[in-house]
C-alpha positions as CSV (number, residue, x, y, z in Angstrom):
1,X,0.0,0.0,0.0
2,X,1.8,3.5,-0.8
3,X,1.9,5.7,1.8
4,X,0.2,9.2,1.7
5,X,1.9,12.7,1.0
6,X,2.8,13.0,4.9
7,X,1.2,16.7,6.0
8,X,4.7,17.6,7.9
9,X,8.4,16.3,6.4
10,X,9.5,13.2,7.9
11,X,6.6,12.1,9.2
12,X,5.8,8.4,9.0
13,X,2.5,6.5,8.8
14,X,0.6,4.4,10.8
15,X,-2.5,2.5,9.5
16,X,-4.6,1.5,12.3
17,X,-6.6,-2.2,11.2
18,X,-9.4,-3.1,10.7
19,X,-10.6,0.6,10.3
20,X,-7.7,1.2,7.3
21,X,-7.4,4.5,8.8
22,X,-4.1,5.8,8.0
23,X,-2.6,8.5,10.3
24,X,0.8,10.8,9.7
25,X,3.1,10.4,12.7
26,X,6.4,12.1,13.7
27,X,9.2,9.6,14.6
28,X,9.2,9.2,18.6
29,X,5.3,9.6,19.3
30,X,3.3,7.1,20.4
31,X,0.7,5.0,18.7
32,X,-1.7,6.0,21.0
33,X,-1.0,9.7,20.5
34,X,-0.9,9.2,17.0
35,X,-4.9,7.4,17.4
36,X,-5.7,10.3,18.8
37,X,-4.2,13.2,16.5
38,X,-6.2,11.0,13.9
39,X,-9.0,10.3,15.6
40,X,-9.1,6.5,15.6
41,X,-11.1,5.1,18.7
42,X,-8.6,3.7,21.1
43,X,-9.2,2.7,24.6
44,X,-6.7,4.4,27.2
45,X,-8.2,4.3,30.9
46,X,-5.3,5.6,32.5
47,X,-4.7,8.6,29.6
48,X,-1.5,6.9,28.6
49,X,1.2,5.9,31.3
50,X,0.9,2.2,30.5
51,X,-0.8,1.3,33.7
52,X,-3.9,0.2,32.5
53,X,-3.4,-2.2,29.8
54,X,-6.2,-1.3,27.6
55,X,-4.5,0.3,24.8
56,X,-3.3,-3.0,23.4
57,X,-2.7,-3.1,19.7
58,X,-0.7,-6.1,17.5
59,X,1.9,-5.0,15.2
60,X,1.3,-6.6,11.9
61,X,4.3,-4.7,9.5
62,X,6.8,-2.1,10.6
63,X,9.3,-1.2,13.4
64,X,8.2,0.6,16.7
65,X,10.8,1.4,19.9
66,X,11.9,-2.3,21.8
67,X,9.3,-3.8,24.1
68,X,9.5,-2.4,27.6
69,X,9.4,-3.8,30.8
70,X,6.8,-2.1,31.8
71,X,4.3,-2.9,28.9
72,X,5.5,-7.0,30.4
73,X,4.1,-5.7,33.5
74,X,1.1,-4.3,32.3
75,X,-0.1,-6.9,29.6
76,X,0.9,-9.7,33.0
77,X,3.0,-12.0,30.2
78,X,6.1,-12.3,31.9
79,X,8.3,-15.2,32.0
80,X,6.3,-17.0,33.8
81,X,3.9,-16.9,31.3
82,X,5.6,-18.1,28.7
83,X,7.2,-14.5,27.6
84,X,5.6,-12.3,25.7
85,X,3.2,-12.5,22.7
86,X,4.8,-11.6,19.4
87,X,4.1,-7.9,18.0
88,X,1.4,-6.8,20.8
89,X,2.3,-3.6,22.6
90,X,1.0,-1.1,24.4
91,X,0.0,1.8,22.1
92,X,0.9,4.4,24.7
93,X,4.6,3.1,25.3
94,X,5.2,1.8,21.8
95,X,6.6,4.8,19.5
96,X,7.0,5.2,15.9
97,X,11.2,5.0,15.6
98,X,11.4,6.1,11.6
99,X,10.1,6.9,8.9
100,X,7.7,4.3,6.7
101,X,5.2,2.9,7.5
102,X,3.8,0.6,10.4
103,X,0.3,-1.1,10.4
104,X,-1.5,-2.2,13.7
105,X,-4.3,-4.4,14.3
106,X,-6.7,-2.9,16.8
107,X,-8.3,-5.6,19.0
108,X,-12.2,-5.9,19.8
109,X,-11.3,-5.1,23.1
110,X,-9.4,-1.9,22.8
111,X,-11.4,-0.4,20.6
112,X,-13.8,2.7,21.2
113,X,-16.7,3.6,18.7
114,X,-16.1,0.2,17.0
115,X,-17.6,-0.4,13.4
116,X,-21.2,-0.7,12.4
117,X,-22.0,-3.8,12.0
118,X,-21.9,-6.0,8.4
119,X,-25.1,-6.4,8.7
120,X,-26.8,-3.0,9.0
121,X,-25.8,-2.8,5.7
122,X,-28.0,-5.4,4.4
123,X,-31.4,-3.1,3.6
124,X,-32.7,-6.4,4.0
125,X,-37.1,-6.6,6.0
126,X,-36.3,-8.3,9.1
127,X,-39.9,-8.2,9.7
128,X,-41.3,-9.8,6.4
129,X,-42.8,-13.2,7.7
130,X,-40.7,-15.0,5.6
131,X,-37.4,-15.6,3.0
132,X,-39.3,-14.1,0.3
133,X,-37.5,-14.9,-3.1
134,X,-36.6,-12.6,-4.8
135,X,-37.1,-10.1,-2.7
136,X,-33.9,-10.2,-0.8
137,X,-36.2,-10.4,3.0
138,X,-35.4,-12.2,5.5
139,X,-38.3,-12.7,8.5
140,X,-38.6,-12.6,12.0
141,X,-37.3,-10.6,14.7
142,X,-35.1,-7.9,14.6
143,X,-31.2,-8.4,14.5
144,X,-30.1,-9.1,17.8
145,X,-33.3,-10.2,19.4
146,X,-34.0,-13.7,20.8
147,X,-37.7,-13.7,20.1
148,X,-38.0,-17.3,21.1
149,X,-35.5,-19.5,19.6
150,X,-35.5,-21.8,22.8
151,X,-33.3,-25.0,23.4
152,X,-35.6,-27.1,21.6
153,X,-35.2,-25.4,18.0
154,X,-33.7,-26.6,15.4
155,X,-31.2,-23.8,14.1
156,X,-28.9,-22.8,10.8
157,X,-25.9,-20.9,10.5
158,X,-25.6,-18.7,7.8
159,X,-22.3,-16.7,6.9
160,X,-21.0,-14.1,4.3
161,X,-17.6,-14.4,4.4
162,X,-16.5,-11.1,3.2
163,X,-12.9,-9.8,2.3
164,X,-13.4,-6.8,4.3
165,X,-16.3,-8.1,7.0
166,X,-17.9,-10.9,8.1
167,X,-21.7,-11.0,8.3
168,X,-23.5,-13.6,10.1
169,X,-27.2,-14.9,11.2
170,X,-28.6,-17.7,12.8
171,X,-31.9,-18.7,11.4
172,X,-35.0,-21.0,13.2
173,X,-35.0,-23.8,10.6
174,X,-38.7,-24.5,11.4
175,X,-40.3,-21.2,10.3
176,X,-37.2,-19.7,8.4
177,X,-37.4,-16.3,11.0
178,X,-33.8,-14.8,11.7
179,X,-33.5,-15.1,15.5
180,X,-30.2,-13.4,15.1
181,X,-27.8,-11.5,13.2
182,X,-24.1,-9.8,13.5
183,X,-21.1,-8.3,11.3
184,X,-18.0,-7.8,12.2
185,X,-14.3,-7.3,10.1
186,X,-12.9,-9.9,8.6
187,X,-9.7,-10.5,10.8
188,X,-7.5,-11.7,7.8
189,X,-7.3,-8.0,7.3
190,X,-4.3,-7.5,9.2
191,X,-3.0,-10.1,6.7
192,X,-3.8,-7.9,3.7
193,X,-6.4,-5.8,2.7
194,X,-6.7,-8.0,-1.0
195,X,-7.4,-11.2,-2.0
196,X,-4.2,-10.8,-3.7
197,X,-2.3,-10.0,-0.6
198,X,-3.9,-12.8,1.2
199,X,-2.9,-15.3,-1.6
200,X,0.5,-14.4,-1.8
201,X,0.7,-15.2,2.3
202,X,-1.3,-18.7,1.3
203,X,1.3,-19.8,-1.1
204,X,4.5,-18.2,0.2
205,X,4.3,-18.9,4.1
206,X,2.8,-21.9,5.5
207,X,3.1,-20.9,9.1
208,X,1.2,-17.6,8.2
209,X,-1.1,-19.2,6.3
210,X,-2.0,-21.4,8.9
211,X,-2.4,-18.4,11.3
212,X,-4.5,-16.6,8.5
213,X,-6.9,-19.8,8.2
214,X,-7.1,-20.1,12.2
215,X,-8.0,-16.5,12.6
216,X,-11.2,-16.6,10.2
217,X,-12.3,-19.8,11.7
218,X,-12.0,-18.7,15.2
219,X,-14.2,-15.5,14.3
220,X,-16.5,-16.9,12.8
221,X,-16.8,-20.1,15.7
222,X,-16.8,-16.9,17.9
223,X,-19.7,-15.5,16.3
224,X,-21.9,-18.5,16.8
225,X,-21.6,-18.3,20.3
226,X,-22.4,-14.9,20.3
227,X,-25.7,-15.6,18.3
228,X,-26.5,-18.1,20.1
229,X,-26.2,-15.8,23.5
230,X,-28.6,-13.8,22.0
231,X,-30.8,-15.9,20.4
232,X,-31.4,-17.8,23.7
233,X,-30.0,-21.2,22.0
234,X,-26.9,-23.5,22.6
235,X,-24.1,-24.1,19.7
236,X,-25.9,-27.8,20.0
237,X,-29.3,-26.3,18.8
238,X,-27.3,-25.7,15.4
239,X,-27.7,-28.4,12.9
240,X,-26.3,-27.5,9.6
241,X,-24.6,-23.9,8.3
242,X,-24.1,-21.9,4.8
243,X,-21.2,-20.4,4.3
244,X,-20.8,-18.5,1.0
245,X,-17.6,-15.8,0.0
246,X,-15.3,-15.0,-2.8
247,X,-13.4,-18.1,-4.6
248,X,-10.1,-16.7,-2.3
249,X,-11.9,-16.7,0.8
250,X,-14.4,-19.8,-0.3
251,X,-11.0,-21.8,-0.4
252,X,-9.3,-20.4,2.6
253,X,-11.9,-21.2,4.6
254,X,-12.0,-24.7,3.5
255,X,-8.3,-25.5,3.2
256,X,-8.3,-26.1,-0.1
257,X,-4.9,-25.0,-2.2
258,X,-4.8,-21.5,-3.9
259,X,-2.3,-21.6,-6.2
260,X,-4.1,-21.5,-9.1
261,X,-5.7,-18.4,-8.0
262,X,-3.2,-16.5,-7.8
263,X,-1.8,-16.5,-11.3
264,X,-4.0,-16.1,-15.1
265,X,-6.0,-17.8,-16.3
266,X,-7.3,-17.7,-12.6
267,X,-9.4,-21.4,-12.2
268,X,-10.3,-22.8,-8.7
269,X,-9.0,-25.8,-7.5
270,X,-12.5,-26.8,-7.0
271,X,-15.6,-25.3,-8.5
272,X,-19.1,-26.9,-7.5
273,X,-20.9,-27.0,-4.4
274,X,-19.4,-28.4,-1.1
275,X,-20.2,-29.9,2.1
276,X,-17.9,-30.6,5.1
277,X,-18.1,-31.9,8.4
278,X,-18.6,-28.6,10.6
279,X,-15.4,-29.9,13.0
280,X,-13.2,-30.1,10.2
281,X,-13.4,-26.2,9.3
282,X,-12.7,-25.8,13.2
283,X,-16.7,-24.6,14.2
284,X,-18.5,-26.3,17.2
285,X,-21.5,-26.9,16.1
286,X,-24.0,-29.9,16.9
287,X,-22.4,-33.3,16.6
288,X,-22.7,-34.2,12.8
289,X,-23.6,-30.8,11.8
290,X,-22.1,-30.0,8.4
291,X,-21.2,-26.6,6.7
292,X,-22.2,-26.8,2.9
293,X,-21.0,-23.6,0.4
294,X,-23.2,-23.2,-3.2
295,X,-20.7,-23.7,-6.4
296,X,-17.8,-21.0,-7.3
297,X,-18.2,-19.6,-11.0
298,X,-14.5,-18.9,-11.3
299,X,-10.9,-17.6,-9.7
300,X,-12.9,-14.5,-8.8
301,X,-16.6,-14.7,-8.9
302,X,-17.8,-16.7,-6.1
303,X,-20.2,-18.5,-4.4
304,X,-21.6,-15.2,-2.7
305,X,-22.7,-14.1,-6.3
306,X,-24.4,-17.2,-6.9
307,X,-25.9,-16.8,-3.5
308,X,-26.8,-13.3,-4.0
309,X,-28.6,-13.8,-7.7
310,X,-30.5,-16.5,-6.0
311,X,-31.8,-14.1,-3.4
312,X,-32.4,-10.9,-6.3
313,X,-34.4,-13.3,-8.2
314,X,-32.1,-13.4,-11.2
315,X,-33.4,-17.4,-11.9
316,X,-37.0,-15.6,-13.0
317,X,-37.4,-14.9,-16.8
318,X,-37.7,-11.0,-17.1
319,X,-36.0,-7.8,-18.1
320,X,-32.4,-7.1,-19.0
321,X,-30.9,-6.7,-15.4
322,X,-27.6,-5.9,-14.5
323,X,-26.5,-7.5,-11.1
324,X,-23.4,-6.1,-9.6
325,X,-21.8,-6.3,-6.1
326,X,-19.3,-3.7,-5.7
327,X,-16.1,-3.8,-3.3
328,X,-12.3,-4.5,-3.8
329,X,-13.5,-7.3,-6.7
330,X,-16.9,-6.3,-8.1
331,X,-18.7,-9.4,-9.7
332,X,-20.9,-8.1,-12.4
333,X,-23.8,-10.2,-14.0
334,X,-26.0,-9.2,-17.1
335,X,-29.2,-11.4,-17.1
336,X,-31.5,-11.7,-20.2
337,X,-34.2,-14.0,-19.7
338,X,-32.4,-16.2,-17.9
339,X,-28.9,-16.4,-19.8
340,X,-26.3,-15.3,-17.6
341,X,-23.4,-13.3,-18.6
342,X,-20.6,-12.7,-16.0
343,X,-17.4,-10.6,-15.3
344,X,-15.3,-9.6,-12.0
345,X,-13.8,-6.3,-12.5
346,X,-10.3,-5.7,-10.1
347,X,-11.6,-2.6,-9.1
348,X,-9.5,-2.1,-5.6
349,X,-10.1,-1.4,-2.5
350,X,-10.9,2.7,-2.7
351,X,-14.4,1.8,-2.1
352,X,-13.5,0.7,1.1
353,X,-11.6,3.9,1.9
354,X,-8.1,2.4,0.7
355,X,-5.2,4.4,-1.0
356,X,-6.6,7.3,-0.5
357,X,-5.1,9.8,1.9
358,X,-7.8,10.5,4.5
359,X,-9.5,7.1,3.5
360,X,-11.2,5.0,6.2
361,X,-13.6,2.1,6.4
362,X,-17.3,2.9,7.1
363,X,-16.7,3.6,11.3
364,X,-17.9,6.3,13.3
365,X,-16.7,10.0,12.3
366,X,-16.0,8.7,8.5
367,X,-17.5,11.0,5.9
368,X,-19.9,9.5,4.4
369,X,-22.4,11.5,2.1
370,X,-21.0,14.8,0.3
371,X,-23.2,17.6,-1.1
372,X,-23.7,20.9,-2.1
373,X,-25.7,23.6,-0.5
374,X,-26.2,27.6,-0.7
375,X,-22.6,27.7,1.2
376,X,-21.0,25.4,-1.0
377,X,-19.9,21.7,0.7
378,X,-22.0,20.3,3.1
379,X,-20.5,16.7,4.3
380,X,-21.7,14.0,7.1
381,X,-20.3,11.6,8.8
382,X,-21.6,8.2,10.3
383,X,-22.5,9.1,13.6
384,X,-22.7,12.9,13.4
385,X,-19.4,12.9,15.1
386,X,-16.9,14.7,14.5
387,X,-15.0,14.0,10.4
388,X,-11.9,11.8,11.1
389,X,-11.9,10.1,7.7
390,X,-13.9,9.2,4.5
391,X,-15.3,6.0,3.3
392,X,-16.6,5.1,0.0
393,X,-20.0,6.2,-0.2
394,X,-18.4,9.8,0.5
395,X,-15.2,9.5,-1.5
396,X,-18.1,8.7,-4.8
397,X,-20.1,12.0,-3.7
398,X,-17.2,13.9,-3.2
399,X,-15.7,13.4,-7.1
400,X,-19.8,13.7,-8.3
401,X,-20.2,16.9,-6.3
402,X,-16.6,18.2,-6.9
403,X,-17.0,17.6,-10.8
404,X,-20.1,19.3,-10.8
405,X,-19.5,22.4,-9.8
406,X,-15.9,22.6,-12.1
407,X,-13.4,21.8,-9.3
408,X,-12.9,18.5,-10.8
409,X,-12.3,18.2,-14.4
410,X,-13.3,15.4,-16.6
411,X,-9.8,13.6,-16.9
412,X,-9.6,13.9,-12.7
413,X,-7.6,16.7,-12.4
414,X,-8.4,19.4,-9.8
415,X,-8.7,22.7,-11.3
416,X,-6.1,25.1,-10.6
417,X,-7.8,28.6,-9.7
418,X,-10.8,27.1,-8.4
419,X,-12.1,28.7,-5.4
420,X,-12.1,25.1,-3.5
421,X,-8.9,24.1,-5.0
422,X,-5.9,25.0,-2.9
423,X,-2.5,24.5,-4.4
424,X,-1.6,23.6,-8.2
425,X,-0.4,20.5,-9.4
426,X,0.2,17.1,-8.0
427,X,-0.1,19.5,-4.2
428,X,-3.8,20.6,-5.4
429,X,-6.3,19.3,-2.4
430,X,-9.6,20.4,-1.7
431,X,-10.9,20.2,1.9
432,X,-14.0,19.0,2.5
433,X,-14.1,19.1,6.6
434,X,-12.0,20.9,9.1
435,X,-9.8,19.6,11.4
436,X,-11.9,17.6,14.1
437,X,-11.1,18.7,18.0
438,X,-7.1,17.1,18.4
439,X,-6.4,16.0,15.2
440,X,-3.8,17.5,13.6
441,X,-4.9,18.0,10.2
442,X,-8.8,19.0,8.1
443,X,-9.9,16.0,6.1
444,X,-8.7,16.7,1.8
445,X,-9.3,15.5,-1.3
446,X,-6.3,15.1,-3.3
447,X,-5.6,14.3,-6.9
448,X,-4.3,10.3,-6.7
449,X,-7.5,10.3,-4.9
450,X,-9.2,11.3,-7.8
451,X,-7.5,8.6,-9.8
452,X,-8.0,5.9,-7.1
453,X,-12.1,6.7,-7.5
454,X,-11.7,6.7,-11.9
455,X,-9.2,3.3,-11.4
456,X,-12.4,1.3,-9.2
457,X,-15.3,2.9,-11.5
458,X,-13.3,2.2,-14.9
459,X,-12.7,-1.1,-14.4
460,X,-16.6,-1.9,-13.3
461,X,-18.0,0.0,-16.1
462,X,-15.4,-1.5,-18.6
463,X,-16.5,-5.0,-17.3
464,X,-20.3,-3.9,-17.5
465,X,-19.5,-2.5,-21.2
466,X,-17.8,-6.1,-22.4
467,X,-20.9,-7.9,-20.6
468,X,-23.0,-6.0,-23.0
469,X,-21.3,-6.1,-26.0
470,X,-21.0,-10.2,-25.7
471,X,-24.5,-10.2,-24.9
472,X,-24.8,-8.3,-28.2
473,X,-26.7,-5.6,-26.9
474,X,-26.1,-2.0,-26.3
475,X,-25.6,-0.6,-22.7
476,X,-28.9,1.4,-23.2
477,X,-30.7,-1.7,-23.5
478,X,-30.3,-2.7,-19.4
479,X,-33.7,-2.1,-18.0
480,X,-32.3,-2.6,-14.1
481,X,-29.7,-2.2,-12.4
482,X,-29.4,-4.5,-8.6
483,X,-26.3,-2.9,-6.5
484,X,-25.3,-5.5,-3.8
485,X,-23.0,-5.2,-1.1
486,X,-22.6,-3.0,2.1
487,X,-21.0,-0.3,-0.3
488,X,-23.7,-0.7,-2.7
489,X,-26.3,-0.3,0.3
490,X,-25.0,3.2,1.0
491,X,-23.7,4.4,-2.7
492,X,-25.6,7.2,-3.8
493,X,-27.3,6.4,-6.9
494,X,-27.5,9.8,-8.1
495,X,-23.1,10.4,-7.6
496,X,-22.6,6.8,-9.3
497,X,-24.1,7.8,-12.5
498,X,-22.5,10.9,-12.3
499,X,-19.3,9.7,-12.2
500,X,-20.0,7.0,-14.6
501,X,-19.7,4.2,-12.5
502,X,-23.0,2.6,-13.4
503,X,-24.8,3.7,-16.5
504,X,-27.8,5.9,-17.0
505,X,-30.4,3.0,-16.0
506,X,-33.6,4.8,-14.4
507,X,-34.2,1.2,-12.1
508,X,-31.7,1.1,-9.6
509,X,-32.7,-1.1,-6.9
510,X,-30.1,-1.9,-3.6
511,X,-30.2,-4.7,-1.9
512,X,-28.0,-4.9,0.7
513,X,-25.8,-8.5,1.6
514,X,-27.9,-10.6,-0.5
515,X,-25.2,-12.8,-0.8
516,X,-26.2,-13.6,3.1
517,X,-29.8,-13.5,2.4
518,X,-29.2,-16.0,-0.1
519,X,-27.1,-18.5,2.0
520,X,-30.2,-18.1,4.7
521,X,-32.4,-19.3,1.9
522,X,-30.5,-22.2,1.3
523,X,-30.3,-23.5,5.0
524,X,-33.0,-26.2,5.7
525,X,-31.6,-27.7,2.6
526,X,-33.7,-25.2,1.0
527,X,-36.7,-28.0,1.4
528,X,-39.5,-25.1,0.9
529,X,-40.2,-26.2,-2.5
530,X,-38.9,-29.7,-2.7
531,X,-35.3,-28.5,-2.4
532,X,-36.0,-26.2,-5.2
533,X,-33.4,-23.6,-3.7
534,X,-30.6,-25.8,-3.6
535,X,-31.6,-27.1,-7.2
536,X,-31.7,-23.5,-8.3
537,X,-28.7,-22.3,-6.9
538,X,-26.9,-25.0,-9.1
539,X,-28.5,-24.6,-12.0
540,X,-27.8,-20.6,-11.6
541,X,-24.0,-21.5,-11.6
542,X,-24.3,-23.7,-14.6
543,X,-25.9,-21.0,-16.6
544,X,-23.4,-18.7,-16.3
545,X,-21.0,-17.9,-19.5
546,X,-18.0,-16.6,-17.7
547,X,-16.4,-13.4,-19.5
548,X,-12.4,-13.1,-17.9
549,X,-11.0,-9.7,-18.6
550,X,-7.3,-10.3,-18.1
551,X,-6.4,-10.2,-21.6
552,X,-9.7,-9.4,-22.8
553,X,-8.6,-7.6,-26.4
554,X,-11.1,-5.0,-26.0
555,X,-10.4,-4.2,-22.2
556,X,-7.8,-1.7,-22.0
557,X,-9.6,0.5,-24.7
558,X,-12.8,0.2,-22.4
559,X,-11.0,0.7,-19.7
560,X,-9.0,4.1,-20.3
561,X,-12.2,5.3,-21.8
562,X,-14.2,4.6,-18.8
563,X,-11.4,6.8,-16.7
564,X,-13.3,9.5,-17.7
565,X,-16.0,11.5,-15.2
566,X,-19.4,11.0,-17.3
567,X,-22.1,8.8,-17.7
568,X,-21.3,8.1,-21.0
569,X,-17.7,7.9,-21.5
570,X,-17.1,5.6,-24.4
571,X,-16.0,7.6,-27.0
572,X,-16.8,4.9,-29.7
């Protein structure tokens, strides 16, 4: 990950996980006064003589000042205890000791103001009465509620595994209701923010790897107790699970090898549906219980997207719908009458706040809408609190907005002489919020962040463009357009056709996770119907024509054309 333009000379930077917020740092302050300057949510009971022991962070890349005695003291892993754990510290006693860059995982525990969770994202009726095809609902109670799922139910497991979060729900097998629901990051994060990354760790280092693989199992085993705590139920209650994810994290989480992921032409090492016994992927469940996972399409569209086109109702003859479920790798579908076209479109992770200089994940005090009013910007953030960062849905307004009213220029550039536009060249930023109380700088747009925006929305609307022209239809001809995803929950619709990152469709629907809708609908062994879920979940996969753009002859044309801000930016 390249580092940000530092705000003073020298400074270093520390990127605090699983938030991605990166903060500028002077060599010799502490991490914990660094969380602060930047406004990352750090617990410190004691304000930061390292007698509390609540500040604790793990170092994941990067050097800090040598362990102290003291931090031994206050974390109580002496000798006795088998010495201390590699890379955790103390924030307030660990200090940045050069320049570069260091990045820090942020435990559960330490954490103040923690993420919203995956799953308030989802835009999903938890109220509907049932798992209504189609229409991406899921029933019962509210998220968190036990409304009745007592010892004696019968009770599925159903998780998105996500490259960024991890969404869960546990679902009452006798009337399909959701008894509970939670999200959390994916903890592989810390491992890298890519599938890529994450690959490269698989094949390269067994001993991380096998770390990696232990981490996501132990969240997500840690989840189910947690929804059974609320659901009023007992990890024995829990029959059977559906666990759906990208082909990367599809064969992480199963153990199977990824080496042929990781290089072109990109084919899994195993492709159609699968079923395990739930000990063997490390989650206590009842005795027998097994943990099935729909079929993969290909290296990088998974079984989340066959998952979530079961739950949009893309099996049903109809209109020309575009499906696509936007994040680091967007999977894009075109469906006409049934005939399934499909892409996946490396479009990074600036969506998720990423590479770009102020950039953050969705977390309290992250900008996330941008407009314009009679005093020109007017911005919030995800709690009303004070602006510490920006997150997708805000970085996309932010270029619509800033484009609109000349700042930005068609090609990305900021305008030089703009009244919002301070500086010339590759310095040019715009700010778009002040500095919030003790952080040391306002919250800019810059240039590469520009570019990071027209890289993501390029490459998606050069994979929709291919879609359509192997379809042999013309983009105009798209009746609908279904935006998936926790991003694609919050994306303003109005900003992603201004940018050109969708095209002008007038049906826009969002959806939310329907990739974990869609793994609830298949728990129970989809029986509603005979099975019929199941059945259609398989013969969605098998309809699928796969379209790979690495070394697609048209896509580098489409591509640089779709660099451009409009909504239509093909110039032939």
């Amino acid at each position: 990950m390249p580092s940000p333009e530092p705000d003073r000379p020298g400074a270093a930077t520390v990127v605090f996980q699983p938030g991605g917020r990166r903060c500028a740092a002077d060599v010799g302050e502490s991490l914990l006064r660094v969380a602060q300057t930047g406004g990352v949510g750090l617990a410190s009971v004691c304000g930061g003589v390292g007698s509390c022991g609540e500040c604790v962070v793990r170092v994941s890349s990067g050097r800090l000042s040598e362990r102290t005695a003291q931090e031994d003291v206050a974390l109580r892993v002496g000798d006795d205890a088998g010495g201390p754990a590699p890379g955790v510290r103390l924030a307030c006693l660990a200090r940045v000791v050069e320049p570069g860059e260091v990045v820090v995982e942020v435990p559960r525990r330490s954490r103040v103001g923690d993420h919203p969770s995956q799953t308030e994202a989802l835009g999903l009726d938890l109220e509907a009465g049932d798992l209504r095809q189609g229409g991406v609902g899921l029933p019962g109670a509210s998220a968190g509620v036990g409304a009745g799922a007592g010892p004696a139910r019968r009770l599925g497991l159903a998780v998105d595994l996500g490259t960024t979060g991890l969404a869960a729900y546990l679902v009452d097998l006798a009337d399909e209701s959701v008894r509970a629901a939670t999200g959390v990051p994916n903890p592989q994060i810390s491992f890298g923010e890519d599938v890529m990354s994450r690959l490269t760790v698989a094949i390269t280092d067994p001993d991380r790897t096998r770390v990696m693989r232990g981490a996501l199992a132990d969240e997500v085993d840690r989840l189910v107790g947690d929804l059974c705590t609320t659901a009023g139920a007992t990890r024995g209650d829990v029959v059977e699970a559906v666990v759906v994810g990208n082909t990367a994290m599809h064969h992480l989480f199963f153990g199977l090898p990824v080496e042929s992921l990781a290089w072109a032409p990109y084919v899994p090492f195993e492709a159609g549906a699968r079923s395990v016994l739930a000990e063997s992927v490390g989650l206590r469940l009842a005795a027998g219980a097994v943990v099935s996972s729909p079929p993969v399409v290909a290296g990088f569209v998974g079984s989340d997207h066959v998952a979530m086109l079961l739950s949009s109702g893309a099996g049903s003859p109809g209109s020309i719908t575009a499906y696509l479920d936007v994040g680091t790798n967007t999977e894009i579908s075109l469906v006409i009458d049934g005939v399934h076209w499909t892409c996946s479109a490396a479009s990074g992770p600036a969506f998720e706040g990423a590479h770009i200089d102020a950039g953050m994940r969705a977390a309290r005090g992250a900008i996330d809408r941008v407009g314009w009013g009679p005093e020109g910007l007017v911005v919030s953030t995800i709690d009303g609190a004070p602006a510490v960062g920006i997150c997708g849905s805000g970085l996309v307004d932010a270029v619509a907005v800033l484009h609109a009213q000349g700042a930005v220029s068609d090609v990305g550039a900021l305008v030089t002489g703009h009244g919002l536009v301070a500086g010339s060249g590759r310095k040019a930023t715009i700010e778009l919020a002040s500095a919030a109380p003790g952080s040391a700088r306002p919250i800019r747009l810059t240039r590469r962040d520009v570019g990071e925006v027209q890289l993501a929305k390029g490459a998606v609307r050069a994979g929709i463009k291919l879609l359509t022209e192997a379809a042999g239809i013309d983009e105009r001809d798209i009746e609908h357009v279904v935006l998936a995803g926790a991003f694609g929950t919050y994306l303003d619709v109005g900003s992603a056709r201004a940018i050109g990152l969708i095209p002008p469709v007038a049906s826009v629907r969002q959806v939310g996770n329907a990739a974990g809708a869609g793994a609830c609908m298949l728990l129970g062994g989809g029986r509603r119907g005979g099975g019929g879920r199941w059945a259609e979940a398989l013969a969605l996969a098998e309809r699928i024509t796969y379209l790979e753009l690495t070394g697609h002859p048209q896509f580098q044309d489409r591509f640089t054309q779709a660099l451009v801000l409009s909504d239509e930016p093909w110039s032939s």
